[in-house]
C-alpha positions as CSV (number, residue, x, y, z in Angstrom):
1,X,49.1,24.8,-8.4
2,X,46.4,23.2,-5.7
3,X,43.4,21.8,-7.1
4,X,40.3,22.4,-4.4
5,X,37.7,19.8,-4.6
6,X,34.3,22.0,-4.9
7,X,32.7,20.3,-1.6
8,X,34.1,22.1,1.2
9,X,33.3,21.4,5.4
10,X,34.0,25.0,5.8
11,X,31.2,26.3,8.6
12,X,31.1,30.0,6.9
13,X,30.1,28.1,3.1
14,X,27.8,25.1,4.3
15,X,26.2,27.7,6.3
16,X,25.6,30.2,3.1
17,X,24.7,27.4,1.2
18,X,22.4,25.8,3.4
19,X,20.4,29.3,4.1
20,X,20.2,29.9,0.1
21,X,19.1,26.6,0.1
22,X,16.2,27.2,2.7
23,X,15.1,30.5,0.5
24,X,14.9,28.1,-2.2
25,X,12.9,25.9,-1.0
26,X,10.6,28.4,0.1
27,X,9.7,29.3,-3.6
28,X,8.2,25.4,-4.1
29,X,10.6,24.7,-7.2
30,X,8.4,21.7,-8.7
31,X,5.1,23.5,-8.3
32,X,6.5,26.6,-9.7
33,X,8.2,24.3,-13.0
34,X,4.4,23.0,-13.7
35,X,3.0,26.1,-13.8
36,X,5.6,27.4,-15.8
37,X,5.2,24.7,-18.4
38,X,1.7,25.4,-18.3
39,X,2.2,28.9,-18.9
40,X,4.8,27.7,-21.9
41,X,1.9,25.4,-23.7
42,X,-0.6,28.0,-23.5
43,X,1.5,31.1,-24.9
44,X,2.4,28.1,-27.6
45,X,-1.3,27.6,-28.3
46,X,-2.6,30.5,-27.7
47,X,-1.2,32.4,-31.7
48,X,-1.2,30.6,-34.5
49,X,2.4,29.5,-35.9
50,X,5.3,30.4,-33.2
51,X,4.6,33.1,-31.0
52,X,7.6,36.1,-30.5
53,X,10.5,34.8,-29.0
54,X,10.9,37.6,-26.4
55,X,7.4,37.1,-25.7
56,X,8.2,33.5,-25.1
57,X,10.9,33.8,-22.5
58,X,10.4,37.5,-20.9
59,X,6.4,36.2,-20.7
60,X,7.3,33.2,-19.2
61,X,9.9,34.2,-16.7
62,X,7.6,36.7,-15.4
63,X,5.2,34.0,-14.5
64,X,7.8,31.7,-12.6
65,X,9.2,34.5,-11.1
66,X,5.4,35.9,-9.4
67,X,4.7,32.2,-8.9
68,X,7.6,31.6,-6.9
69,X,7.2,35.0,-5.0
70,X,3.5,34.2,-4.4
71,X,4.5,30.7,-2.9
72,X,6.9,32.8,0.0
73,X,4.0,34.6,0.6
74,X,1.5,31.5,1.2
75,X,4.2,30.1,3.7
76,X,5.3,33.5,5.7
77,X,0.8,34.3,5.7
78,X,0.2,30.6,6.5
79,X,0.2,31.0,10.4
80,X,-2.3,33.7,9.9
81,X,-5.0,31.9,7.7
82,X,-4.9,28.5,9.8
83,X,-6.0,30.4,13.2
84,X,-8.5,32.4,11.7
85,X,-10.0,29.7,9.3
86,X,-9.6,26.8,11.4
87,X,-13.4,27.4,13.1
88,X,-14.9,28.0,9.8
89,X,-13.5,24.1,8.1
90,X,-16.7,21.8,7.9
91,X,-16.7,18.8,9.5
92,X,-17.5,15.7,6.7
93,X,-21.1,14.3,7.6
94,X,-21.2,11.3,5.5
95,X,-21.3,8.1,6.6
96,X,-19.8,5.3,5.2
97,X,-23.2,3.4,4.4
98,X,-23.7,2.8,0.5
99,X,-26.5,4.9,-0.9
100,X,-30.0,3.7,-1.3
């Protein structure tokens, strides 16, 4: 019997893996972990005692998984809102001079 290590140099897997990687990257993993642990502390707070359990997890999944879906969007639509927002930015008029 051959034992495989699990890291393989095959092109066919590195190039699976490194294309699921890019999707997942694309979903913003540590932005969409904060907002799901703020979504956790406020479904904890918002009922008194515990709140239901399916609640809980089914509640909570939903969240991370529009979270994550709305972060693909931002980056696929991003192209579109820099060209037609990039004449309407304000340019900073302060100076640097301490106020009087």
């Amino acid at each position: 019997m051959e034992v495989r290590p699990l890291a393989t140099t095959e092109p066919a897997v590195l190039a699976a893996t490194s294309r699921w990687r890019s999707f997942y990257d694309l979903t913003k993993p540590r932005v969409v972990m904060l907002i799901v642990f703020t979504s956790i502390v406020g479904t904890l707070l918002a009922v008194p005692g515990w709140p239901p359990l399916d609640a809980l997890i089914f509640g909570n999944l939903g969240v991370g998984l529009a979270a994550a879906s709305a972060a693909v969007i931002r980056v696929a639509a991003r192209p579109a809102i820099s060209v037609s927002r990039s004449a309407a930015l304000p340019r900073c008029r302060a100076s640097a001079a301490p106020a009087a």
